[in-house]
C-alpha positions in Angstrom: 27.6 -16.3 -20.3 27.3 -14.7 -23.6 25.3 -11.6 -21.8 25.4 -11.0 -18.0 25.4 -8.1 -15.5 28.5 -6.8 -13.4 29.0 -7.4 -10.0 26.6 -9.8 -7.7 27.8 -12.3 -5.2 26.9 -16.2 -4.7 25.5 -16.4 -1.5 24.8 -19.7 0.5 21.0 -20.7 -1.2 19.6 -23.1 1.8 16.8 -23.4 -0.4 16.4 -27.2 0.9 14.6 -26.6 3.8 11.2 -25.6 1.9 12.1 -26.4 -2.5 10.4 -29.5 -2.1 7.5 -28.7 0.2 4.3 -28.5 -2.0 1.8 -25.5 -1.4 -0.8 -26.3 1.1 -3.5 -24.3 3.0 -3.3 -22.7 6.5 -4.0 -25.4 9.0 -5.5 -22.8 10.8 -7.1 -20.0 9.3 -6.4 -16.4 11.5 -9.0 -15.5 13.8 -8.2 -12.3 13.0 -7.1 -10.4 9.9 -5.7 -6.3 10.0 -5.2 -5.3 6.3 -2.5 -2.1 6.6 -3.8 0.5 4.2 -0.4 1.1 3.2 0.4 -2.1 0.5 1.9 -0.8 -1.9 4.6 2.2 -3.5 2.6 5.0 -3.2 0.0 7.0 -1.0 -2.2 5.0 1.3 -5.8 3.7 0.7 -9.0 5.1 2.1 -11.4 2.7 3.7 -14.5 2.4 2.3 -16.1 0.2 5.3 -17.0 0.9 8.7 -17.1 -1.0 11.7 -19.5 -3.1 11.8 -19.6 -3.6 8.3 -20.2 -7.4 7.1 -17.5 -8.2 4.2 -16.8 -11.3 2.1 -13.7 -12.3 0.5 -12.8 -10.2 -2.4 -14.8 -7.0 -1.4 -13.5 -3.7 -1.8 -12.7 -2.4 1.5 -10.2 0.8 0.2 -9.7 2.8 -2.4 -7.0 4.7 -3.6 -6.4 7.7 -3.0 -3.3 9.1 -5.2 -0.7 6.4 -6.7 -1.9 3.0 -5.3 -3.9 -0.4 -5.1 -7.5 -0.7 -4.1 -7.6 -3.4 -1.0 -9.7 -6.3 -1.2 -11.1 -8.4 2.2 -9.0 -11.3 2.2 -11.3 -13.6 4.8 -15.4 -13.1 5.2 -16.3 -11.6 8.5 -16.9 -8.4 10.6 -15.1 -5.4 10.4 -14.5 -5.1 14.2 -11.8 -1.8 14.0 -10.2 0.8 11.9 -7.0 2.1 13.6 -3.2 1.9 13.7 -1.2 -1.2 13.8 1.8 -2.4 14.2 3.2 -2.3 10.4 5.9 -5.0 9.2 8.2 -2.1 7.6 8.5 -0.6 11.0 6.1 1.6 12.9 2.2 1.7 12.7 -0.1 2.3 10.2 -4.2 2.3 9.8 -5.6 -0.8 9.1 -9.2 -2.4 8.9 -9.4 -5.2 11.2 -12.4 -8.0 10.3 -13.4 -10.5 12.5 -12.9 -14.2 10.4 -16.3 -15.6 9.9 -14.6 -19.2 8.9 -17.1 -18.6 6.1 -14.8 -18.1 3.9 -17.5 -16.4 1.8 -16.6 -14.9 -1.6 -18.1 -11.7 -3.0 -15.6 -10.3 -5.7 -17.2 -7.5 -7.5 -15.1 -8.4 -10.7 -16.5 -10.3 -14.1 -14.6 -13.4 -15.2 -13.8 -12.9 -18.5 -12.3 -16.6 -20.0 -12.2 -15.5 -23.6 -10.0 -12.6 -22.2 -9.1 -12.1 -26.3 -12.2 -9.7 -26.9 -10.9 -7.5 -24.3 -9.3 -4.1 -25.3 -6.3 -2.8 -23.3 -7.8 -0.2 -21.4 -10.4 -2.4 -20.2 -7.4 -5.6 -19.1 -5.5 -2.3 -17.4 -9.0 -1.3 -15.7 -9.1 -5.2 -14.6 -5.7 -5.1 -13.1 -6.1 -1.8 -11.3 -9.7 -3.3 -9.5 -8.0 -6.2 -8.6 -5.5 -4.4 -6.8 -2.3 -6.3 -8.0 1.4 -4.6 -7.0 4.2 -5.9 -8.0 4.7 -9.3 -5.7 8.6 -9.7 -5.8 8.5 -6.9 -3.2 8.9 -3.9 -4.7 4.6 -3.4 -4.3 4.3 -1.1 -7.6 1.0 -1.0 -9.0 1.2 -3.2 -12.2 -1.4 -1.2 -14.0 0.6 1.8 -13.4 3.4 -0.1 -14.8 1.3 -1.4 -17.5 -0.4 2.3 -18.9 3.1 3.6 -18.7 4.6 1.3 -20.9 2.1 1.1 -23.7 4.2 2.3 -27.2 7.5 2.4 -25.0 7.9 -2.0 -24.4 9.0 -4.0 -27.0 10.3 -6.6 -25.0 8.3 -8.4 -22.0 10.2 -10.3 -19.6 8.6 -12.7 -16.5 11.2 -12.2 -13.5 11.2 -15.8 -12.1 14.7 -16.0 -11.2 13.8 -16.0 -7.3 17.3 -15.2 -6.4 17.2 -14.3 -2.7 18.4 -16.8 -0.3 16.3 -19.5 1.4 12.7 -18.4 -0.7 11.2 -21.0 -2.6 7.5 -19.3 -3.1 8.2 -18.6 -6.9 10.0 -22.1 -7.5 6.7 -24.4 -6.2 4.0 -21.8 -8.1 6.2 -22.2 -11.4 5.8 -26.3 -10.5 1.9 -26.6 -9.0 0.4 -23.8 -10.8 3.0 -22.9 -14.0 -0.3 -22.7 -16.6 -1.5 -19.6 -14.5 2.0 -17.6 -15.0 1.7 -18.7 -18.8 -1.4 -17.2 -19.1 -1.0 -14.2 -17.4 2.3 -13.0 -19.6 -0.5 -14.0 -22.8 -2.8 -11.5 -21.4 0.0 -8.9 -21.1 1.6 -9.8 -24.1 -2.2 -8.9 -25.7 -2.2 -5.7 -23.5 1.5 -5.0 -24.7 0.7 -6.0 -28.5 3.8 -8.1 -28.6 4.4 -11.7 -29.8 7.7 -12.4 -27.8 8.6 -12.4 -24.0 10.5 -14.1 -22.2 10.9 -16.0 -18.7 14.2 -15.9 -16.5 14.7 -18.7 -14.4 17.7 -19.5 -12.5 19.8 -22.8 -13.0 19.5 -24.1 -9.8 15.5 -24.8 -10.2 15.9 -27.2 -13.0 12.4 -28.9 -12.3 10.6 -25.6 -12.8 12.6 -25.1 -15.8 11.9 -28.6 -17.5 8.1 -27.9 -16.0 7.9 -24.2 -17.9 9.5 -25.2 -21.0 6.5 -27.8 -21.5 4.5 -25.2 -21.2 5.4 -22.4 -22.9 4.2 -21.9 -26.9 2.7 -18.9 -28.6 6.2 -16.9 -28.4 7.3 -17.6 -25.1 11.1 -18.5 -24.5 12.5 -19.4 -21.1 15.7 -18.3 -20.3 18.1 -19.8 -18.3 20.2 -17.9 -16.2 23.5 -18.9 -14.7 22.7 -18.8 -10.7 24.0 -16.0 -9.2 22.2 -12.9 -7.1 20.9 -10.0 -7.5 19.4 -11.8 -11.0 15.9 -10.9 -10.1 16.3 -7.1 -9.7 14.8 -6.2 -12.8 17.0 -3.8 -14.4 20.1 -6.9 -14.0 17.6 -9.3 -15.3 17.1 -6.8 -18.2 20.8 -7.3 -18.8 21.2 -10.8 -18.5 18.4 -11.3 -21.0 18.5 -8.7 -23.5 21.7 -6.9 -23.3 20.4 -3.8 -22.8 21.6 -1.6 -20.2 19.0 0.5 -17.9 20.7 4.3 -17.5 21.2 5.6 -14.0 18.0 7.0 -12.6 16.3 5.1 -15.6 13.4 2.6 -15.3 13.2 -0.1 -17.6 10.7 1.2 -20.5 13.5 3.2 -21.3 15.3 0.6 -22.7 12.3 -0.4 -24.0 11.4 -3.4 -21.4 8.8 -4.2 -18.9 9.1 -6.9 -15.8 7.1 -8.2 -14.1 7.2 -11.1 -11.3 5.7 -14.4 -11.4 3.4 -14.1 -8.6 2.1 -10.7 -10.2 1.9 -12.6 -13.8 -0.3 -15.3 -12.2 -2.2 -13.1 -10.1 -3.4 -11.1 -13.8 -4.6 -14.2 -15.1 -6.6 -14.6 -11.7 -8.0 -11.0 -12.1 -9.0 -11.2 -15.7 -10.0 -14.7 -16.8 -11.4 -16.0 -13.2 -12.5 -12.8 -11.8 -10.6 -13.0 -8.6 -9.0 -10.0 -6.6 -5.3 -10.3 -5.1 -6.8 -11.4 -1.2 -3.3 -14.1 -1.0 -0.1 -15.5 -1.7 2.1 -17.7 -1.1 4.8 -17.4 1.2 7.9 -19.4 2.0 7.9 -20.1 6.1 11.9 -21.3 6.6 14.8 -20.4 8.9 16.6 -22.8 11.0 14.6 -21.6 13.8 11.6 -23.1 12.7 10.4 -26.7 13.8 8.6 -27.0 10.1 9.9 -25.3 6.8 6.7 -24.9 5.1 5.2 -23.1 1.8 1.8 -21.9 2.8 -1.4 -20.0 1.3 -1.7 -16.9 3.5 -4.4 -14.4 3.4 -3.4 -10.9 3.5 -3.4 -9.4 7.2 -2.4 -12.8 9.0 -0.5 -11.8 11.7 3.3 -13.2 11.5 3.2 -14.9 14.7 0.5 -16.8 13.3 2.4 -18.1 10.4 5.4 -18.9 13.4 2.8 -21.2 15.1 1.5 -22.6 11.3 5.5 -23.5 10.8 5.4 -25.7 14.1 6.7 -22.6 16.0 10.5 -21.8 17.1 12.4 -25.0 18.0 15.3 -22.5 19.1 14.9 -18.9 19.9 15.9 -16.8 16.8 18.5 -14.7 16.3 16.4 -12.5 14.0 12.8 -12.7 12.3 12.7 -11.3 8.6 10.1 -10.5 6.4 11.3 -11.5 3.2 15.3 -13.4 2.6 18.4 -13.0 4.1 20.2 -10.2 1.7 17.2 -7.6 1.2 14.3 -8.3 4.0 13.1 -6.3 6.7 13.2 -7.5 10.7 10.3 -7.9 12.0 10.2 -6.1 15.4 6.9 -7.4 16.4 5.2 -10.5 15.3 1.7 -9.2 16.1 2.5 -6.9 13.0 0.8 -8.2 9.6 1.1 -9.4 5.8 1.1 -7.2 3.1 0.7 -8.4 -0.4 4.7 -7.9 -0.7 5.7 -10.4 1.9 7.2 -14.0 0.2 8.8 -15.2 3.3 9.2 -15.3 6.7 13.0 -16.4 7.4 13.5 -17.6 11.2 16.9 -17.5 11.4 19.4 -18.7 14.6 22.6 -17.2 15.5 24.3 -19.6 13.6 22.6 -18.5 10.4 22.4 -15.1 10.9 25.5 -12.6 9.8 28.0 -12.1 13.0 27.1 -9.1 14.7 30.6 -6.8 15.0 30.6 -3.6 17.9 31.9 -0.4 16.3 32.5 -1.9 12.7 35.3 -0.1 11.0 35.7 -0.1 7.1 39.3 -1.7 6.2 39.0 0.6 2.6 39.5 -3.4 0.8 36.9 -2.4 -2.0 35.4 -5.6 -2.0 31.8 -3.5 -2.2 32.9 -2.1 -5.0 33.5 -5.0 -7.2 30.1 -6.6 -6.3 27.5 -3.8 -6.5 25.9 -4.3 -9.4 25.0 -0.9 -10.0 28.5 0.2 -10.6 28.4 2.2 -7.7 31.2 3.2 -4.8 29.7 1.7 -1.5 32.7 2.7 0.7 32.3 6.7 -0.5 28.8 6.4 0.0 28.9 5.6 3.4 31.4 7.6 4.5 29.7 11.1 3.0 26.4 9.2 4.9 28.2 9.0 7.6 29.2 12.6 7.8 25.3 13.6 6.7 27.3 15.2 3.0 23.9 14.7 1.4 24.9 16.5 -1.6 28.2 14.4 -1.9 26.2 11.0 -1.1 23.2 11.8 -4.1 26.3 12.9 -6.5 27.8 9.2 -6.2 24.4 8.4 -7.6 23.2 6.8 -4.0 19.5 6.7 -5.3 20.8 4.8 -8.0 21.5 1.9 -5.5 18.4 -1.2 -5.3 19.5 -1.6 -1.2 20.2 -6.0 -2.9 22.8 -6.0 0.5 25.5 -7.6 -1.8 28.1 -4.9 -0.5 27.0 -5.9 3.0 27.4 -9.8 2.5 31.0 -9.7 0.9 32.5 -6.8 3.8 34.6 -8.6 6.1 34.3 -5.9 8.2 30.4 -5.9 8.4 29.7 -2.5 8.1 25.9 -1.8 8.1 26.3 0.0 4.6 22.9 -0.9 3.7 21.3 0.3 6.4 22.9 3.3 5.7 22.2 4.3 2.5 18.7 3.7 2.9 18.8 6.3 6.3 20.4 8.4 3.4 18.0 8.1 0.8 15.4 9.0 3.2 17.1 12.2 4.4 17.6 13.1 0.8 14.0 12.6 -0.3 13.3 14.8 2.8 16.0 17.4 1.8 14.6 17.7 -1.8 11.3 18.0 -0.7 11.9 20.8 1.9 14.4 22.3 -1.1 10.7 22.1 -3.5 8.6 23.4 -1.0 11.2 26.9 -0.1 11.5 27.8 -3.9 7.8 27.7 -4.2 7.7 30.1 -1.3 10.0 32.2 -2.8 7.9 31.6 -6.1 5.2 33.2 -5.2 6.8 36.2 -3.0 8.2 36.9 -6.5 
C-alpha cells in the first residue's frame, strides 16, 4: 500500500457466522427497558421523568448535565423506577426503567427538516446534540462536541466504515440495506464542515458493501479501500491509511486537520436532521460460537443482554465468556441482566474453543513481539512492567495514555500476559493521580 499505518495484526475474522444475515426486528420486543444514564464519554445525564411518568419513543427522558448526550425513550411505556443497575462496563449506575407499552408509540420532540440545505451550522450542530448521537463505533463521544470543535480546524472528512474488529458485521449489512442513509449523513456534515471532499474507508474483505457504496457515492465522495488488516478503524490509523497524515502523541485528529466519524453515527445524523428521529436504536451483531442463531438485530437501547441471548436462539453450549462488543477490544459482560447502551455493536458468545487460552501466572518471555504490532509506536513490555510495579510516573512517561487499549499486543504474546488489562488499571490510577496532584496545588494555591 502506497500509505498505511505501522504495526496491527491479522486476526482470525469469523465474520461468516452473521455477514450474510440481513437486519431484522426483535422477535420479541423487551418487556422491560433500563436506559443507564451513563452513555456516553463524559458526565452522566439527569432525568427529567419521574416514576410514573407516561413516555413515548423518542422523548427526552435526560439531560445533560456537563459533557454529554441527552437520552431519548427508546420503547413507549411507564416509567416504573429510577435507580441503579447493573451497568455493561462493570458496576452499577442509575437508570430509568419504563415499562414497554408494545405501543411502540412515537413522540420525538425534533422537526424533520428534508431540505436539510437551508439549515445553518449551528442549527444541524443544535440537531445533533438534541438527538443525542455519540460516536457509535464505541468510543460514545458526543458528535456535536466533535462537530463545534472542528469547525475552521477540518479540511478533510473521513466515514470510518472499515469495521475491523473480529466477528462484527453490524456496519457491513447497514452499508448493504441502508448505504443511502450513511451517504447522506457525511452530505449533511460535509455542509456543516463546508467541504466538498470526504472520504469512506472500507476494508477489502466486504467487497459487496464496497461495489454497493461506490454506486452510491457522487457529489465529492470517494470510497477508499483499505487492505484488511486491524486496528484500521481506530481513527487516528484510519487517518493514516487515508491521508498520510500522522496524528501527534496526545493529539486528536483536528490537529492534523481531520474529523471521523463512524457509519452508524453518519446514518444516525441523517436520521436526526432530515427525518426528525432521535438515536432510540442500533443495530447489533448477535454471534459467537455459543450461540444457536448468529443474528444481526434492531435493538432498542436498555434491552437487557440476556434478552438478546434468548433473541439469538440462546446458548447451544455454555460460554466460555460473554462480550460486549468483538474479540480484541470488548468488555465481559459479568451479568446479563445488565443493559445496552448506544455504544454496544455486538454481543460475541464465545466457547472455550474460541476464546484465547487462559495461562496461570503468565510470565513475559521479553520476545518484543508487542512491540512490533502496537500501532501506536509504543513499548508494551515496559509499560507493564513499571504498571506492574505501580511506577506511575515511569508508565505515563512511555506515553501509556497514548495507547487506544486495540488488544493487538495481547493477541500476538505467546505468553498471554494480560497487558491490556493492565494498562487500562494504569490509566485509571493515573487519571486519579493527576487529579489528586490538581486538587493539592490548588490547596496550596490558595494558602498562598
Amino acid at each position: 500500500m502506497k500509505l498505511s499505518f505501522y504495526g496491527g495484526v491479522h486476526p482470525n475474522e469469523h465474520k461468516e457466522l452473521t455477514c450474510t444475515k440481513a437486519v431484522e426486528p426483535l422477535r420479541k420486543a423487551p418487556a422491560q427497558v433500563a436506559l443507564a444514564m451513563s452513555m456516553h464519554v463524559g458526565a452522566p445525564c439527569a432525568p427529567v421523568v419521574k416514576v410514573g411518568d407516561q413516555v413515548t419513543v423518542g422523548q427526552k427522558i435526560a439531560e445533560v448535565t456537563g459533557l454529554g448526550a441527552p437520552i431519548h425513550a427508546s420503547v413507549s411505556g411507564k416509567v416504573v423506577a429510577i435507580e441503579p443497575r447493573p451497568y455493561c462496563g462493570g458496576g452499577k449506575v442509575m437508570a430509568v426503567v419504563i415499562e414497554n407499552d408494545f405501543q411502540n408509540t412515537f413522540g420525538s420532540e425534533l422537526t424533520p427538516h428534508p431540505d436539510y440545505e437551508k439549515l445553518t451550522t449551528d442549527e444541524i450542530i443544535n440537531i445533533v446534540k438534541e438527538a443525542g448521537i455519540t460516536g457509535m463505533g464505541g468510543a460514545g463521544f458526543p458528535t456535536h462536541v466533535k462537530i463545534s470543535s472542528g469547525i475552521g480546524k477540518v479540511d478533510t472528512l473521513i466515514v470510518n466504515a472499515a469495521e475491523c474488529e473480529p466477528y462484527l458485521t453490524s456496519d457491513h449489512r447497514l452499508m448493504l440495506e441502508d448505504g443511502e442513509r450513511i451517504i447522506k449523513g457525511l452530505k449533511i456534515l460535509m455542509k456543516t464542515f463546508n467541504l466538498n471532499k470526504a472520504y469512506i474507508g472500507i476494508e477489502d474483505n466486504k467487497p459487496d458493501a464496497i461495489e454497493k457504496m461506490k454506486s452510491l457515492a457522487d457529489g465529492g465522495i470517494e470510497i477508499v479501500v483499505c487492505r484488511t488488516r486491524y486496528p484500521q478503524g481506530a481513527e487516528k490509523q484510519l487517518i493514516q491509511r487515508i491521508t498520510g497524515r500522522e496524528v501527534p502523541p496526545g493529539g486528536l485528529p483536528a490537529h492534523v486537520g481531520c474529523a471521523v466519524f463512524n457509519a452508524s453515527t453518519t446514518a444516525a445524523v441523517y436520521d436526526a436532521v432530515v427525518e426528525g428521529k432521535p438515536l432510540t436504536q442500533r443495530i447489533v451483531t448477535l454471534t459467537g460460537g455459543a450461540l444457536a442463531e448468529p443474528r444481526n438485530v434492531l435493538v432498542p437501547f436498555g434491552t437487557p443482554i440476556e434478552h438478546l441471548v434468548e433473541e439469538a436462539g440462546g446458548f447451544k453450549e455454555t460460554p466460555d465468556r460473554v462480550l460486549l462488543g468483538g474479540p480484541m477490544m470488548g468488555i465481559a459482560a459479568y451479568d446479563l441482566s445488565a443493559c445496552t447502551i448506544k455504544g454496544n455493536n455486538g454481543v460475541l458468545c464465545m466457547t472455550k474453543a474460541e476464546a484465547a487460552e487462559h495461562v496461570e501466572n503468565p510470565t513475559c518471555i521479553r520476545c518484543g513481539r508487542c512491540v512490533n504490532v502496537c500501532p501506536m509506536h509504543l513499548t508494551p513490555v515496559y509499560m507493564h512492567l513499571y504498571a506492574e510495579k505501580r511506577r506511575w510516573d515511569e508508565a505515563e512517561g512511555l506515553h501509556l495514555m497514548d495507547c487506544i487499549e486495540c488488544g493487538s499486543c495481547n493477541y500476538i504474546c505467546p505468553a498471554r500476559v494480560p497487558l491490556v488489562q493492565s494498562f487500562r488499571m494504569a490509566k485509571f490510577e493515573i487519571r486519579t493521580l493527576a487529579m489528586k496532584r490538581k486538587a493539592e496545588a490548588e490547596k496550596e494555591a490558595k494558602k498562598a
